[in-house]
C-alpha positions in Angstrom: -7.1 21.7 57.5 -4.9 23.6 59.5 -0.4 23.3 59.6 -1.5 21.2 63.0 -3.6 18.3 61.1 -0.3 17.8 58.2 1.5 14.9 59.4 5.1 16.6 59.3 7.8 15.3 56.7 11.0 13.8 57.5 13.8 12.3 55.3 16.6 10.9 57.3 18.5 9.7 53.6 18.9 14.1 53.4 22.5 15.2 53.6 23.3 17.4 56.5 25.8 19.7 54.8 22.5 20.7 52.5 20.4 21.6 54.9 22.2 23.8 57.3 25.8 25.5 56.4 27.9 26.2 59.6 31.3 27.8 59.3 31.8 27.5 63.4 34.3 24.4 64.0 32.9 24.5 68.1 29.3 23.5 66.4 28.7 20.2 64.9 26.0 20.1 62.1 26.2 16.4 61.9 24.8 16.2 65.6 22.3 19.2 65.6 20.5 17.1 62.6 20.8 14.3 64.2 19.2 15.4 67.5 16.1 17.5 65.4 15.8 14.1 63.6 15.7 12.4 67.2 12.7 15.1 67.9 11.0 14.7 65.1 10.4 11.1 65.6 9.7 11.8 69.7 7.2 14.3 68.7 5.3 12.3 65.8 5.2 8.8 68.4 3.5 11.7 70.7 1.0 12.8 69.0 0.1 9.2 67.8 0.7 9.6 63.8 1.0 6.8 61.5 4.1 4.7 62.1 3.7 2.6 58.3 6.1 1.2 57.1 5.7 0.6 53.3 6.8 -2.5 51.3 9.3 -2.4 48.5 8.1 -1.9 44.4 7.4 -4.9 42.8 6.1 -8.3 43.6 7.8 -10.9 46.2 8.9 -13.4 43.9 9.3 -17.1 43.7 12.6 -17.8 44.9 12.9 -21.3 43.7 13.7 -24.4 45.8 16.6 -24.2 48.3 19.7 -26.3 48.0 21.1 -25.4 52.0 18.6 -26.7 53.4 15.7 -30.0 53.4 12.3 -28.4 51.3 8.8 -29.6 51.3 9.1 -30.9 47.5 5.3 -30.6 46.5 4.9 -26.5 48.3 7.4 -25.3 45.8 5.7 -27.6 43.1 2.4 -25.2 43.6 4.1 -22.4 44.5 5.4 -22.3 41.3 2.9 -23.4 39.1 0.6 -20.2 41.1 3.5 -18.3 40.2 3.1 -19.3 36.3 -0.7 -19.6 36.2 -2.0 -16.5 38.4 -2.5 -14.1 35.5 -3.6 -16.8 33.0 -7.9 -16.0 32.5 -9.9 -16.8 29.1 -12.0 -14.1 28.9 -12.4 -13.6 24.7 -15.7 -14.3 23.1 -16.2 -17.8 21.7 -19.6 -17.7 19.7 -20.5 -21.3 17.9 -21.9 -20.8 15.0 -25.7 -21.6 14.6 -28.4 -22.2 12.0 -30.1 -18.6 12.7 -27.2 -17.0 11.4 -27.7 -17.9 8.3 -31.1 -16.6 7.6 -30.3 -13.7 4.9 -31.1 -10.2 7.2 -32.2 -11.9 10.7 -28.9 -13.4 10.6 -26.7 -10.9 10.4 -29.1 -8.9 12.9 -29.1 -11.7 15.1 -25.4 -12.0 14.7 -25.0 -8.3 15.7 -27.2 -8.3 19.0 -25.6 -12.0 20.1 -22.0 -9.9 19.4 -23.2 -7.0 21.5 -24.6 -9.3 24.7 -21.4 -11.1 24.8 -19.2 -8.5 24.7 -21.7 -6.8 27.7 -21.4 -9.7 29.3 -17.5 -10.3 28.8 -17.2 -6.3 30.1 -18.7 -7.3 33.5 -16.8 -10.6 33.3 -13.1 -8.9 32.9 -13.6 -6.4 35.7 -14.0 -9.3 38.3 -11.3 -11.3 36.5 -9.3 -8.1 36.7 -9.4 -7.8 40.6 -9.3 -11.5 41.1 -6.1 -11.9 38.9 -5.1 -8.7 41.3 -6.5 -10.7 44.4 -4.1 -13.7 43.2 -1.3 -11.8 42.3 -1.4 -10.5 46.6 -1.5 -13.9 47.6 1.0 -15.6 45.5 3.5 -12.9 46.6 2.5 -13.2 49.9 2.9 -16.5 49.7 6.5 -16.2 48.1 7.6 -14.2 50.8 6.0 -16.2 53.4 8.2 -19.4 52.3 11.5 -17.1 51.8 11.1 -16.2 55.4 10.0 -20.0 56.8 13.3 -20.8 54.9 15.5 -18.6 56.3 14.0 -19.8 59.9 14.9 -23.0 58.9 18.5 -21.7 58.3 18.5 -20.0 61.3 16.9 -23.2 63.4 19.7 -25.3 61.8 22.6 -22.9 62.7 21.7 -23.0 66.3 21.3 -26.5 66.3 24.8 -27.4 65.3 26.1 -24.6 67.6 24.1 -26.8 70.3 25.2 -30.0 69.6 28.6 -28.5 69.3 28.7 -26.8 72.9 27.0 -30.2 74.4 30.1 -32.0 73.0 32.5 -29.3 74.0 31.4 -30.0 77.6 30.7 -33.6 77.5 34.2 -34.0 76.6 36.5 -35.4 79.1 
């Protein structure tokens, strides 16, 4: 890999005075940084690298039902019942007792093996459980987020709206 193939690093949050100390008043630090900045971003849409943009920590979460603004009543009912039950998975061993187990030595050896091929089985079981509840976790945050912004459309939608109906009276008006 050669200093060509690393992406290069850029912080615009980095405090000017930090980075380059000029005692000149004709030169303005401020506006070199900000043009190097401009260069930087020029020269990395150039050569085509990765423009991602990457979500905040944490979850998008339920925001609960909206009071500004008319709601579909039964989405928010499952989106938050998904938001409560998305983790929830049974996954601990429930052996029933049986009549073999209580044959003196075979039972307990029984008993022993049965223990072990559950808990083989309940190994395999929680890894798929594991990325499911992860799969879930995605899509009810996705989902969240998906209503947040459908709401604030709806805010938006209704804004416009009443400015509308408000210029259409403005020059109906006599």
């Amino acid at each position: 890999m050669t200093a060509r193939d690393i992406p290069p690093t850029h912080d615009a949050n980095l405090p000017t005075n930090s980075l380059i100390a000029i005692d000149d008043p004709e030169i303005d630090p401020d506006a070199i940084m900000t043009e190097i900045r401009r260069r930087i971003v020029m020269r990395r849409q150039e050569l085509g690298y990765d423009q991602r943009a990457f979500p905040s920590y944490g979850a998008a979460v339920y925001q609960g039902e909206p009071d500004d603004i008319p709601y579909d009543h039964n989405l928010h009912l499952f989106l938050r019942l998904a938001n409560a039950t998305f983790a929830e998975a049974e996954t601990e061993p429930i052996l029933v007792d049986s009549p073999a187990l209580r044959i003196p030595v075979l039972g307990q050896l029984w008993s022993m093996i049965r223990r072990g091929a559950h808990n083989l089985v309940l190994f395999y079981v929680n890894r798929a459980v594991t990325h499911q509840t992860n799969v879930n976790s995605y899509l009810v945050g996705a989902l969240n987020r998906l209503t947040a912004v459908v709401e604030d459309q709806q805010r938006t939608i209704q804004k416009l709206q009443s400015e509308l109906e408000a210029e259409r009276q403005r020059t109906e008006a006599p």
